[in-house]
C-alpha positions as a Markdown table, in Angstrom:
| # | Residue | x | y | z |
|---|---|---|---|---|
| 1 | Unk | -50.0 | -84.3 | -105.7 |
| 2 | Unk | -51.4 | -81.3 | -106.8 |
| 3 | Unk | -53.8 | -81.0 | -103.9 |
| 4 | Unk | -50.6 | -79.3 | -102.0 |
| 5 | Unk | -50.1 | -77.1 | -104.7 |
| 6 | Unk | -53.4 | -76.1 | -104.6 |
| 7 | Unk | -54.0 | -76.1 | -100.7 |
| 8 | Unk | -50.5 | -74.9 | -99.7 |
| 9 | Unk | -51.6 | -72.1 | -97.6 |
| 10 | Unk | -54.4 | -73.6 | -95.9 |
| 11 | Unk | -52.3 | -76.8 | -95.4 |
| 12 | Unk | -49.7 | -74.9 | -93.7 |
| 13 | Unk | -52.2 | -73.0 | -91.0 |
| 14 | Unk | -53.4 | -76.6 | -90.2 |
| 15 | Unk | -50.6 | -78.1 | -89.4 |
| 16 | Unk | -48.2 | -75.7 | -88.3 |
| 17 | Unk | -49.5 | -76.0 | -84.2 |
| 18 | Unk | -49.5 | -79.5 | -84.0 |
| 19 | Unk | -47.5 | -80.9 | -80.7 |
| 20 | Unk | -45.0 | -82.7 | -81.9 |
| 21 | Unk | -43.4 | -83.0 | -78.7 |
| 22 | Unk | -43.4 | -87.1 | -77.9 |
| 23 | Unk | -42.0 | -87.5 | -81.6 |
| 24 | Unk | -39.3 | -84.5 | -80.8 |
| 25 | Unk | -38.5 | -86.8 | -77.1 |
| 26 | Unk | -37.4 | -89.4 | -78.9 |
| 27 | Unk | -35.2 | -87.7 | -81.7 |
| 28 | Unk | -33.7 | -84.8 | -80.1 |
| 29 | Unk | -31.8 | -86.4 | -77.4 |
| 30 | Unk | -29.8 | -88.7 | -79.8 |
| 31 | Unk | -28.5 | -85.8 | -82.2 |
| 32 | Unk | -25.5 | -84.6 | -81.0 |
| 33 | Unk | -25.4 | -81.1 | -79.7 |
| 34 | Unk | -25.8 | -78.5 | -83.1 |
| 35 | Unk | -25.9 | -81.5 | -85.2 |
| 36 | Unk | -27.6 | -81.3 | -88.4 |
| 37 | Unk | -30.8 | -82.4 | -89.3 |
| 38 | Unk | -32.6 | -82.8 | -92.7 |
| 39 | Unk | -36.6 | -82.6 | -92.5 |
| 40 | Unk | -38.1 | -84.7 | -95.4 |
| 41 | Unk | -41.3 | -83.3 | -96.8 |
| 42 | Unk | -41.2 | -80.3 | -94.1 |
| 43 | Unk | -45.1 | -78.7 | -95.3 |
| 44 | Unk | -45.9 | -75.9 | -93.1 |
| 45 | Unk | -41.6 | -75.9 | -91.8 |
| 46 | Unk | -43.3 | -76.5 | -88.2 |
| 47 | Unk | -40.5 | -78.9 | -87.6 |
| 48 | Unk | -37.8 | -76.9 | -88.7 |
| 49 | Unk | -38.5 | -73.8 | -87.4 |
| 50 | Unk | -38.8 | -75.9 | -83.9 |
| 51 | Unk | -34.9 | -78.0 | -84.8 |
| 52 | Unk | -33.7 | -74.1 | -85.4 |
| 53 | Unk | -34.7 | -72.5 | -82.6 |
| 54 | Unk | -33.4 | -75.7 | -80.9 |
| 55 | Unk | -29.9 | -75.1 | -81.4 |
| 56 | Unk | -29.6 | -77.6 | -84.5 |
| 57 | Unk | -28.4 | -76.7 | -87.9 |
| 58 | Unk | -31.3 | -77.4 | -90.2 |
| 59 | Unk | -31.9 | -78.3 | -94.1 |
| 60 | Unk | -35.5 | -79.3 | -95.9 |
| 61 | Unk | -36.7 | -81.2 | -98.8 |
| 62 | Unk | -40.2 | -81.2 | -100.3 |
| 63 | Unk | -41.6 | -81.7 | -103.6 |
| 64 | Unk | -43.9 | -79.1 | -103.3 |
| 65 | Unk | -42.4 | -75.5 | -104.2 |
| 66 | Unk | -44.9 | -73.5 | -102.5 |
| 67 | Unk | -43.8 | -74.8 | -98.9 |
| 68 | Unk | -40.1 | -74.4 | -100.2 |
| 69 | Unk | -40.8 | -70.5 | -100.7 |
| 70 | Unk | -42.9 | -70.5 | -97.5 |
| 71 | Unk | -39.6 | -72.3 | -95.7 |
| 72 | Unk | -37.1 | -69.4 | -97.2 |
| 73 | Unk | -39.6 | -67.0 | -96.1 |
| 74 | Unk | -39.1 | -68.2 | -93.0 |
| 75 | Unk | -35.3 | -67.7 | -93.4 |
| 76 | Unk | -34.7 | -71.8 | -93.6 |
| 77 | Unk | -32.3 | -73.6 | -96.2 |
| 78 | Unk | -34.8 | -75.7 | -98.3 |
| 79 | Unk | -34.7 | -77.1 | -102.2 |
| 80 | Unk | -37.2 | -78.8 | -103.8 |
| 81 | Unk | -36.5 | -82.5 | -103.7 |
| 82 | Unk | -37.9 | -86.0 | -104.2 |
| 83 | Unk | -37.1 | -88.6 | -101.3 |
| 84 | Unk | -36.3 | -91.6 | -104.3 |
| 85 | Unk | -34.1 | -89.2 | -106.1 |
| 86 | Unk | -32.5 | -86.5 | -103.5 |
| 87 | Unk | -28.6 | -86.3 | -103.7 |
| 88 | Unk | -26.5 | -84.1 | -101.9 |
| 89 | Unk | -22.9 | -85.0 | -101.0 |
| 90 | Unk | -23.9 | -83.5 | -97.4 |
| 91 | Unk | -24.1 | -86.5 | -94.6 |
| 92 | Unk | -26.6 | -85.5 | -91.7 |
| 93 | Unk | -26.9 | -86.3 | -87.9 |
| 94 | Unk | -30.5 | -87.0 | -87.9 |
| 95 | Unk | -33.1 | -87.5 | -91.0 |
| 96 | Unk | -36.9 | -86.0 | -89.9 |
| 97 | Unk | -39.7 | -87.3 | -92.3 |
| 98 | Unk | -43.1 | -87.2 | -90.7 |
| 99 | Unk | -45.8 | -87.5 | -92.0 |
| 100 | Unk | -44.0 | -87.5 | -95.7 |
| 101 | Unk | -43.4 | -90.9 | -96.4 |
| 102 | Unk | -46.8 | -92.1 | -95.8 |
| 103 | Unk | -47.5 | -90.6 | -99.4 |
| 104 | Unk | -44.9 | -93.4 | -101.1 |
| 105 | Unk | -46.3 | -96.7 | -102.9 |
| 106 | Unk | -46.1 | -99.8 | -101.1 |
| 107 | Unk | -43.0 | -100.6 | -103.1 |
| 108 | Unk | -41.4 | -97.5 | -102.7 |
| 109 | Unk | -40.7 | -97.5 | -98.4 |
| 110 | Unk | -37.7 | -99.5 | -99.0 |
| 111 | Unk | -35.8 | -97.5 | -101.5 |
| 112 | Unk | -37.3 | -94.8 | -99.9 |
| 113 | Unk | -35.4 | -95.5 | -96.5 |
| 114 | Unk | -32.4 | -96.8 | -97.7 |
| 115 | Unk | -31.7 | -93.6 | -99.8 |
| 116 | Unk | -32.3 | -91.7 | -96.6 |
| 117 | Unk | -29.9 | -94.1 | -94.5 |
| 118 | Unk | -27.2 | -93.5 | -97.5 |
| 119 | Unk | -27.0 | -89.9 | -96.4 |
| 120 | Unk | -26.7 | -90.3 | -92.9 |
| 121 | Unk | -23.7 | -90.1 | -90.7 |
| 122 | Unk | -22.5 | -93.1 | -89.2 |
| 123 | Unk | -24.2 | -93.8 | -86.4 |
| 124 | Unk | -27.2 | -91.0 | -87.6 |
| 125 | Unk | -30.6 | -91.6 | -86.7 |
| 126 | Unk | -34.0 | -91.3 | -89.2 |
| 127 | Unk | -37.1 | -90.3 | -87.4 |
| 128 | Unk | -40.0 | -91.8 | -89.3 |
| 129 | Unk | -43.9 | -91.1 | -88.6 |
| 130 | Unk | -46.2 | -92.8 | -90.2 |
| 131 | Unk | -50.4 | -93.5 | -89.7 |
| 132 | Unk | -50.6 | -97.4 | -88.5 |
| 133 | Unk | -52.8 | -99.9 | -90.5 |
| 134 | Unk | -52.1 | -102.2 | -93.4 |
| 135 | Unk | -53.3 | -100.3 | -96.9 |
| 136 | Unk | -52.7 | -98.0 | -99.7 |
| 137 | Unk | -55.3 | -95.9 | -101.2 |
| 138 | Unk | -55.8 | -92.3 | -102.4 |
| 139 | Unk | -57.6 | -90.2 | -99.9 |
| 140 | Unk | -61.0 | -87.7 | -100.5 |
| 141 | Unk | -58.4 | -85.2 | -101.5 |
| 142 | Unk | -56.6 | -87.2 | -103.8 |
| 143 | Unk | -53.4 | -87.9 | -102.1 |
| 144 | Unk | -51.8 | -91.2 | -101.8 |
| 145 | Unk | -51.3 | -92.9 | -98.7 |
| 146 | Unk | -49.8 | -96.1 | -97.3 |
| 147 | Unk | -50.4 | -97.4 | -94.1 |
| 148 | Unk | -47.7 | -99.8 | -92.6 |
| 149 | Unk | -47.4 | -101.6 | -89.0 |
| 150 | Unk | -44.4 | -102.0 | -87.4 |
| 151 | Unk | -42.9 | -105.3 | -89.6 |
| 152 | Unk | -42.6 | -102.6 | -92.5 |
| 153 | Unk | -39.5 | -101.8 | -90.9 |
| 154 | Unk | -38.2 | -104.9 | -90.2 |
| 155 | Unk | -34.0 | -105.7 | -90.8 |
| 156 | Unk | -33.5 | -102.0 | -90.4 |
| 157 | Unk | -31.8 | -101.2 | -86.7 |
| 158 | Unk | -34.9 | -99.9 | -84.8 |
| 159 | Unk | -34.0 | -98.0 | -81.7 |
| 160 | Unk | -37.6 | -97.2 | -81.0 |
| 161 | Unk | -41.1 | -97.1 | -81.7 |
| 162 | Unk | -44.1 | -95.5 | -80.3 |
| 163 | Unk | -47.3 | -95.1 | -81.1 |
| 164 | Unk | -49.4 | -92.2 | -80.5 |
| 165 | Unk | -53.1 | -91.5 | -81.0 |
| 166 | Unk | -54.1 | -88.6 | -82.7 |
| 167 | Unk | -57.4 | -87.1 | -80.7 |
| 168 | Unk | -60.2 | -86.6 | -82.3 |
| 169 | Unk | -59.5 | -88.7 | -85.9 |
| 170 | Unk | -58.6 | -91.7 | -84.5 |
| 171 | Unk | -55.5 | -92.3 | -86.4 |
| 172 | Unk | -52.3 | -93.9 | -84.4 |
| 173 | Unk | -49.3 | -93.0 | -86.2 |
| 174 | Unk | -46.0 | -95.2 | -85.6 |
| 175 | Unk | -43.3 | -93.5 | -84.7 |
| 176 | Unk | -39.6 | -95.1 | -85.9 |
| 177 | Unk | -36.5 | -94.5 | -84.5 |
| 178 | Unk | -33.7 | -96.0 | -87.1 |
| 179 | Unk | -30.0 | -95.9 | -86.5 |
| 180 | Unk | -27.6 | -96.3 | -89.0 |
């Protein structure tokens, strides 16, 4: 996905104000108190800058290197890493990917989620955002995307899901909550 790569700074000044806060509502207050969290394909680090100063104990993947530097800049623990092939023998309170999955294949989700419910804690939760619809294309700037409704998450234990509309583009993104 070289368009990161070559859009890394820009990327990160657009996204790093977005109000996450109905997304945060329904994560936050099923993490235990300074629990841990692990923010999958973390971009700009908007996320985990805002689980830091939160009180949580914060790690990030991303396959991008560029946004790992910017993340260490920012004083965060970060690592480049690949959702289908991250190991760590570290198990985690709470699993953040927004916005990161939506950039799998069709028959990658799966995998995708399972891997991330393998390094859970018992009774962890994943936090998954994702735009709504029922494709897979590449985009004007050459990035895949997959669009899923809510059966893509079917047989996993959904605690919640919301959808919220994103002003202006008219995109509703699903919001999962999954416990393990």
């Amino acid at each position: 996905m070289s368009y990161y790569s070559e859009h890394a700074k820009e990327y990160i000044e657009s996204t790093i104000g977005a109000d996450m806060s109905a997304a945060y509502s329904m994560f936050e207050p099923l993490l235990p108190k300074g629990g841990s969290v692990l923010d999958v394909g973390f971009g700009s680090a908007r996320d985990m800058l805002h689980f830091r100063d939160a009180g949580f104990e914060v790690y990030g993947i991303d396959v991008e290197r560029s946004f790992v530097d910017h993340a260490k800049s920012l004083g965060l623990e970060a690592e480049v890493g690949d959702v289908l092939t991250y190991e760590t023998e570290k198990r985690f309170d709470g699993i953040w990917a927004c916005a990161s999955l939506l950039h799998l294949k069709a028959d990658q989700l799966r995998a995708a989620i399972d891997r991330l419910l393998y390094i859970l804690k018992d009774r962890g939760v994943l936090c998954i955002s994702m735009k709504e619809g029922d494709s897979e294309y590449v985009d004007e700037k050459g990035r895949p995307m997959l669009l899923v409704g809510e059966d893509a998450f079917a047989g996993y234990n959904v605690e919640e899901t919301k959808k919220t509309l994103e002003e202006g583009r008219g995109i509703t993104w699903i919001n999962v909550v999954i416990r393990k």
